[in-house]
Backbone atoms as SQL, in Angstrom:
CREATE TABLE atoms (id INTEGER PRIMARY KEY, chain TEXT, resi INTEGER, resn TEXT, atom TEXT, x REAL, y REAL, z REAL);
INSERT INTO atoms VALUES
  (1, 'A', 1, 'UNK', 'N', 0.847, -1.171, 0.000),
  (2, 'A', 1, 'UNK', 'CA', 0.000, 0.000, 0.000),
  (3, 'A', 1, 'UNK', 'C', 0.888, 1.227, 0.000),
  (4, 'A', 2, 'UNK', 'N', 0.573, 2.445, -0.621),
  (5, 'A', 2, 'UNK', 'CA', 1.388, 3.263, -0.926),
  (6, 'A', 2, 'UNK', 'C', 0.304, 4.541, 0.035),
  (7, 'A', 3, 'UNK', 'N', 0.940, 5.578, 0.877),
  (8, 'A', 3, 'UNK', 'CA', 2.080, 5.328, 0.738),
  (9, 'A', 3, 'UNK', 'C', 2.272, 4.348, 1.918),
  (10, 'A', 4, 'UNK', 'N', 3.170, 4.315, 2.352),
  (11, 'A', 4, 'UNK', 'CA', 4.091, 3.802, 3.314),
  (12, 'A', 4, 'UNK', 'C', 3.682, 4.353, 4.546),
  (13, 'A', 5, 'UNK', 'N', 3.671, 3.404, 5.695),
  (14, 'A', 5, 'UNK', 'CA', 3.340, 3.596, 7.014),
  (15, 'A', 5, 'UNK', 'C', 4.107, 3.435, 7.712),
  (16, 'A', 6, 'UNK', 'N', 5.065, 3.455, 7.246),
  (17, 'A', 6, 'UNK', 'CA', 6.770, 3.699, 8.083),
  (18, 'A', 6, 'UNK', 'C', 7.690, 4.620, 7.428),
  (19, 'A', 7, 'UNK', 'N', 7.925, 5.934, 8.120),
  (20, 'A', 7, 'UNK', 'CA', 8.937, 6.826, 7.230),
  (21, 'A', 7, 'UNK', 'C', 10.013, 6.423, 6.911),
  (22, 'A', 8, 'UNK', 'N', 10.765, 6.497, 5.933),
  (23, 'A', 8, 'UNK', 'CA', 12.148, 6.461, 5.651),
  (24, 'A', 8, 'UNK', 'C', 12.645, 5.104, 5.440),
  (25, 'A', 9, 'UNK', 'N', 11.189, 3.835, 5.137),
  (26, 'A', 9, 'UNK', 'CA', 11.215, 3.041, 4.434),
  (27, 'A', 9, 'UNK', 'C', 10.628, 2.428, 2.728),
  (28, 'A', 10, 'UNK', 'N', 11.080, 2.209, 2.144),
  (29, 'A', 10, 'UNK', 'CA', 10.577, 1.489, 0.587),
  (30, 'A', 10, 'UNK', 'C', 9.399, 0.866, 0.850),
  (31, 'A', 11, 'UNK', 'N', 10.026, -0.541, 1.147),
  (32, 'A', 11, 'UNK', 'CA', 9.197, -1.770, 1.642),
  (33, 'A', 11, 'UNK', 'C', 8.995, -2.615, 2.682),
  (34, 'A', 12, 'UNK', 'N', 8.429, -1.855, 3.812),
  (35, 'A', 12, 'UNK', 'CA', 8.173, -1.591, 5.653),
  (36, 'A', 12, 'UNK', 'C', 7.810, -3.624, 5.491),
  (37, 'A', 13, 'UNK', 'N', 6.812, -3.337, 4.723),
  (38, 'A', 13, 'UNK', 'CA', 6.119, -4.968, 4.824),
  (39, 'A', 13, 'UNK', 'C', 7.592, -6.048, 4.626),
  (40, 'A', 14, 'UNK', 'N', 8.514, -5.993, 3.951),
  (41, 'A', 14, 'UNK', 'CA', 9.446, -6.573, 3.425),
  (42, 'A', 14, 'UNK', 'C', 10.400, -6.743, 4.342),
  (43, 'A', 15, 'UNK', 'N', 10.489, -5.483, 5.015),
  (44, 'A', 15, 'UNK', 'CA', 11.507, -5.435, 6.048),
  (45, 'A', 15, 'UNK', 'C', 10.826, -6.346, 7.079),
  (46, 'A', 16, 'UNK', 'N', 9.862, -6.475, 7.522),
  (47, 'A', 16, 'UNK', 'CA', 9.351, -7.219, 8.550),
  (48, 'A', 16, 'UNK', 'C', 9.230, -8.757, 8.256),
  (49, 'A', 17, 'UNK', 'N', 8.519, -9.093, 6.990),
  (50, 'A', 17, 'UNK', 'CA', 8.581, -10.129, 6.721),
  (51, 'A', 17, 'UNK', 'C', 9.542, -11.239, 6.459),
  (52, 'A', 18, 'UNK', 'N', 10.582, -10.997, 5.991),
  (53, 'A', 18, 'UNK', 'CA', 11.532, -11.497, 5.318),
  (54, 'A', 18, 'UNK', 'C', 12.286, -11.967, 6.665),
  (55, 'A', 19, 'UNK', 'N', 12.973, -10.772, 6.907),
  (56, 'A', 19, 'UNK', 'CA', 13.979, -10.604, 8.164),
  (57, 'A', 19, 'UNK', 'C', 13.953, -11.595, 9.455),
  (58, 'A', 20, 'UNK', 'N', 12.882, -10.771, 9.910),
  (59, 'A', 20, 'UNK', 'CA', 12.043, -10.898, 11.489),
  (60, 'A', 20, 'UNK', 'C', 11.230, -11.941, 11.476),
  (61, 'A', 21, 'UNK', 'N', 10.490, -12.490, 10.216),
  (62, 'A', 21, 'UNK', 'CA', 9.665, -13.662, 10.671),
  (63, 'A', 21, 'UNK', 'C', 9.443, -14.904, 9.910),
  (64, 'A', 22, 'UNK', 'N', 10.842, -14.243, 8.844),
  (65, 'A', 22, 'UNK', 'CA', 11.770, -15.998, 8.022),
  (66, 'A', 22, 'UNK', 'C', 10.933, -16.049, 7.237),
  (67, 'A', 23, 'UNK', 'N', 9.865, -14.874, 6.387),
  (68, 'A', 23, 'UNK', 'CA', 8.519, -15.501, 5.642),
  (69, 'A', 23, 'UNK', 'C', 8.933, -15.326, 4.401),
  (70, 'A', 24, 'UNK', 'N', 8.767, -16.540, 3.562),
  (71, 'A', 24, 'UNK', 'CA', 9.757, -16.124, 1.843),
  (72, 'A', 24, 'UNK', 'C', 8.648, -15.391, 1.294),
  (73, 'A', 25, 'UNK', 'N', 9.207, -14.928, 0.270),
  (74, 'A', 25, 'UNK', 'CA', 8.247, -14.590, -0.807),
  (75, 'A', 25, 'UNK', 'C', 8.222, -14.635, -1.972),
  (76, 'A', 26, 'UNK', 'N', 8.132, -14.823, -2.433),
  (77, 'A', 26, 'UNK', 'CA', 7.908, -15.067, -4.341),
  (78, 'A', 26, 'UNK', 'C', 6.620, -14.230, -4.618),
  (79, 'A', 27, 'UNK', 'N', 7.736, -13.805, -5.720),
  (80, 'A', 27, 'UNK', 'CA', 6.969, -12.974, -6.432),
  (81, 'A', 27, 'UNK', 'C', 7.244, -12.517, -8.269),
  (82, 'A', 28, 'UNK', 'N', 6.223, -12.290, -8.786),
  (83, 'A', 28, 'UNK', 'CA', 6.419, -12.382, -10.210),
  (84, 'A', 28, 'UNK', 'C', 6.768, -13.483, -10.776),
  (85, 'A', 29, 'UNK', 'N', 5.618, -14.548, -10.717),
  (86, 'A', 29, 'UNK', 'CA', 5.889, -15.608, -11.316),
  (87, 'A', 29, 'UNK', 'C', 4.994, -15.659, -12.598),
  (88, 'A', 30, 'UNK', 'N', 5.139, -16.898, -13.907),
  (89, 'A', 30, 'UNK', 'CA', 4.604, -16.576, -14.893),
  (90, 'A', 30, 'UNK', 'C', 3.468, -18.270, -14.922),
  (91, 'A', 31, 'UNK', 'N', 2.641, -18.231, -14.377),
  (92, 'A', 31, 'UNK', 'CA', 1.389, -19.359, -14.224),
  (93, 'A', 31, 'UNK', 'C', 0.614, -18.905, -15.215),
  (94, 'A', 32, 'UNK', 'N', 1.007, -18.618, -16.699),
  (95, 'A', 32, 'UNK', 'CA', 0.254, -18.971, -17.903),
  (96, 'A', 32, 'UNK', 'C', -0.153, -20.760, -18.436),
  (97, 'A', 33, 'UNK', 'N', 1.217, -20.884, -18.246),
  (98, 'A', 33, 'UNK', 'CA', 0.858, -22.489, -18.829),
  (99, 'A', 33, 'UNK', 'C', 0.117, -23.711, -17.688),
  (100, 'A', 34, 'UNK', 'N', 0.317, -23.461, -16.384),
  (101, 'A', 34, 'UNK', 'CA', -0.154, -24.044, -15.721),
  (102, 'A', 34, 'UNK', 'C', -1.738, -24.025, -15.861),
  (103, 'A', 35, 'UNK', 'N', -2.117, -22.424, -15.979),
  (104, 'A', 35, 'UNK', 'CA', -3.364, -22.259, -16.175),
  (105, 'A', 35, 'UNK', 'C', -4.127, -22.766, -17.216),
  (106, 'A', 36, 'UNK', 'N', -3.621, -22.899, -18.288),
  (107, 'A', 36, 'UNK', 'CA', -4.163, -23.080, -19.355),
  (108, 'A', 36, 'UNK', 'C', -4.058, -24.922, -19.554),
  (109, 'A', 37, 'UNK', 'N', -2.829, -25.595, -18.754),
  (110, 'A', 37, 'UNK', 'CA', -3.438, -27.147, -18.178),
  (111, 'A', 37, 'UNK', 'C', -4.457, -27.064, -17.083),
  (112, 'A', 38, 'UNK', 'N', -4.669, -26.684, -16.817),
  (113, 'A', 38, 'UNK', 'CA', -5.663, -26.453, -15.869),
  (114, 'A', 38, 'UNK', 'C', -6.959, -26.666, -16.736),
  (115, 'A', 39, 'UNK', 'N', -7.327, -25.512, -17.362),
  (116, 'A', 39, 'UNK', 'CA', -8.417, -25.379, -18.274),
  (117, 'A', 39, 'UNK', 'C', -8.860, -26.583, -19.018),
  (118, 'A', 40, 'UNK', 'N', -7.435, -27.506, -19.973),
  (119, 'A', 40, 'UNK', 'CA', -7.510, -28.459, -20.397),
  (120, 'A', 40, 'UNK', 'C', -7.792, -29.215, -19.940),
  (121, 'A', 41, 'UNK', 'N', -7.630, -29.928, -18.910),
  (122, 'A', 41, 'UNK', 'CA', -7.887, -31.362, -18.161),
  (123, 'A', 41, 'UNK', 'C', -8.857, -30.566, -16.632),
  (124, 'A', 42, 'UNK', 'N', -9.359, -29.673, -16.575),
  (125, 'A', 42, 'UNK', 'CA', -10.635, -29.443, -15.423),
  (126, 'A', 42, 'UNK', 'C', -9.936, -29.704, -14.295),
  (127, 'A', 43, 'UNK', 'N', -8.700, -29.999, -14.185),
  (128, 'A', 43, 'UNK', 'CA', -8.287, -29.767, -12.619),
  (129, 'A', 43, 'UNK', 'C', -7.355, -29.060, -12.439),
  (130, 'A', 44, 'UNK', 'N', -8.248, -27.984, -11.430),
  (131, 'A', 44, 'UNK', 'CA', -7.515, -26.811, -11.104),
  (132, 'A', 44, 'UNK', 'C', -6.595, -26.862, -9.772),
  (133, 'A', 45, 'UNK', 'N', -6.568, -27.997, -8.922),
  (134, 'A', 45, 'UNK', 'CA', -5.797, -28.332, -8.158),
  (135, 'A', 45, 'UNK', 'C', -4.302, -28.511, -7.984),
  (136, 'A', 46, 'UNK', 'N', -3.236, -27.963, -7.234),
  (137, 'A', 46, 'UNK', 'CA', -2.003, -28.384, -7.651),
  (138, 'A', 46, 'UNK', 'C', -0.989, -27.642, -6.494),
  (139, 'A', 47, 'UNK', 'N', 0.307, -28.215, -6.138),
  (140, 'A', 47, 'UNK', 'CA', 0.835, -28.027, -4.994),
  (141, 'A', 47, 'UNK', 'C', 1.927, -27.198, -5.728),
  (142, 'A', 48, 'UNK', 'N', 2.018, -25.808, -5.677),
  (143, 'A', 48, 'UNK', 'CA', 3.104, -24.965, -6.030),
  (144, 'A', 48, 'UNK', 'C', 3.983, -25.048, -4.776),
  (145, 'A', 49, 'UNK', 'N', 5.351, -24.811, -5.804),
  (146, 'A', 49, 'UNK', 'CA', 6.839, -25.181, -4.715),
  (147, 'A', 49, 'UNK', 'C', 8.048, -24.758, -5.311),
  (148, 'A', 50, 'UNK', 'N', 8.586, -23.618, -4.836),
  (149, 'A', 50, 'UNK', 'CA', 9.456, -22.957, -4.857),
  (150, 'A', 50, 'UNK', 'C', 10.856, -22.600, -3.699),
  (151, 'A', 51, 'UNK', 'N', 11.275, -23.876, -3.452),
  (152, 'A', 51, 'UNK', 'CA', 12.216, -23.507, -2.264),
  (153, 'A', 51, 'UNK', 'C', 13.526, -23.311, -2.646),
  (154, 'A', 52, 'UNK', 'N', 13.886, -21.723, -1.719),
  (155, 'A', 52, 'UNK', 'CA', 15.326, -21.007, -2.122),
  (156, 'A', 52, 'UNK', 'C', 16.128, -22.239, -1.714),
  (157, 'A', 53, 'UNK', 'N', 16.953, -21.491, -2.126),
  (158, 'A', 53, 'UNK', 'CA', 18.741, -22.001, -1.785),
  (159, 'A', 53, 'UNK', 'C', 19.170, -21.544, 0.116),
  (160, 'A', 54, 'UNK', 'N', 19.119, -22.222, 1.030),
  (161, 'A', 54, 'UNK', 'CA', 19.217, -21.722, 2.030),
  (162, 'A', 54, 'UNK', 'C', 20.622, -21.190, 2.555),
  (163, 'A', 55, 'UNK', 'N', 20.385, -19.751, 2.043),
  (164, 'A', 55, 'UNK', 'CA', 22.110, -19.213, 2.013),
  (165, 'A', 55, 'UNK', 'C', 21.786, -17.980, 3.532),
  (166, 'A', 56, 'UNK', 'N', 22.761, -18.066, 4.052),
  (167, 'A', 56, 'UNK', 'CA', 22.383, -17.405, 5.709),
  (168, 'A', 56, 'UNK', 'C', 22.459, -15.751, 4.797),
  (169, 'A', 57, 'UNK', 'N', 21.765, -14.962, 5.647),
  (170, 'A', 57, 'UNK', 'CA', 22.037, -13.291, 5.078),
  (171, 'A', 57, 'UNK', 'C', 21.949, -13.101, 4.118),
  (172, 'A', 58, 'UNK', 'N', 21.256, -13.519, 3.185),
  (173, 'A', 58, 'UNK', 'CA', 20.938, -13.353, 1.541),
  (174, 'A', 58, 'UNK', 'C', 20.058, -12.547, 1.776),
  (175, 'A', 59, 'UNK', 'N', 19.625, -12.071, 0.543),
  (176, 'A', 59, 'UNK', 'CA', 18.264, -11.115, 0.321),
  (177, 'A', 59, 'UNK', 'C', 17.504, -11.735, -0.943),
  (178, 'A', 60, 'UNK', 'N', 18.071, -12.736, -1.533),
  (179, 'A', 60, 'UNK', 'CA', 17.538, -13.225, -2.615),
  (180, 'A', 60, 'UNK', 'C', 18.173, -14.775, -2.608),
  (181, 'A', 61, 'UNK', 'N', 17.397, -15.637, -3.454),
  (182, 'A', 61, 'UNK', 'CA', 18.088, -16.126, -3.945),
  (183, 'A', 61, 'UNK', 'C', 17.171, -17.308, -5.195),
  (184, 'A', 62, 'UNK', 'N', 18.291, -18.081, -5.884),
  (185, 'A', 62, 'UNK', 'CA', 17.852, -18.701, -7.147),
  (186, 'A', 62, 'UNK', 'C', 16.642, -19.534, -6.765),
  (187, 'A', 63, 'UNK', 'N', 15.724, -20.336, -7.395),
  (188, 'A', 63, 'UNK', 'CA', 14.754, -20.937, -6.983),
  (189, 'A', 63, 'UNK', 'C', 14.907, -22.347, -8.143),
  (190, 'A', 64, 'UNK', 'N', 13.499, -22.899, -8.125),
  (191, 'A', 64, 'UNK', 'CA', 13.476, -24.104, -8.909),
  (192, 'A', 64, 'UNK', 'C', 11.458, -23.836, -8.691),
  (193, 'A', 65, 'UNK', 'N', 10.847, -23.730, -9.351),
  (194, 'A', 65, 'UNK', 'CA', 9.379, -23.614, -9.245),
  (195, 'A', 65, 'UNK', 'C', 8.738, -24.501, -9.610),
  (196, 'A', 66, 'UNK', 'N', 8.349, -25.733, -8.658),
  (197, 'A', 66, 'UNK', 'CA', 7.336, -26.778, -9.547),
  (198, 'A', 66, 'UNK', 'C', 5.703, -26.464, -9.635),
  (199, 'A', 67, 'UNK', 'N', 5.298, -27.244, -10.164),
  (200, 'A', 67, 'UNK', 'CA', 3.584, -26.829, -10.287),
  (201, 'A', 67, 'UNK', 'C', 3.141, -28.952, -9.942),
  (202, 'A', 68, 'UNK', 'N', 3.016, -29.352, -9.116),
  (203, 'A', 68, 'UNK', 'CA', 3.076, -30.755, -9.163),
  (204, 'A', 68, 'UNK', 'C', 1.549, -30.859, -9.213),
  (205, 'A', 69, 'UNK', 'N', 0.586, -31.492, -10.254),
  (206, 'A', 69, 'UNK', 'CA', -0.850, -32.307, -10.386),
  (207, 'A', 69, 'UNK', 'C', -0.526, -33.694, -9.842);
């Protein structure tokens, strides 16, 4: 939410989340094709899974994204 409810921060939510309460996040992923198997075979069910690289003090890191039916 803009703006910001913490001065003299970007991304207040980010800072809290990440840091302080170990919560990943992903974001900007591209679930075109999943969707559109989806559509094809009527089941919209499916266990998304994206686990980082567990590197201590990172701010990012590489992933592997499954979509498992």
């Amino acid at each position: 939410m803009r703006p910001n409810e913490l001065p003299g921060a970007f991304q207040p939510l980010h800072q809290v989340m990440i840091p302080n309460i170990g919560l990943l996040v992903g974001e900007i992923f591209d679930l075109e094709k999943i969707a559109e198997d989806c559509a094809a075979d009527k089941v919209y069910e499916f266990m998304f899974v994206a686990p980082p690289l567990p590197i201590t003090g990172a701010v990012g890191s590489p992933i592997n994204p499954q979509a498992i039916k």
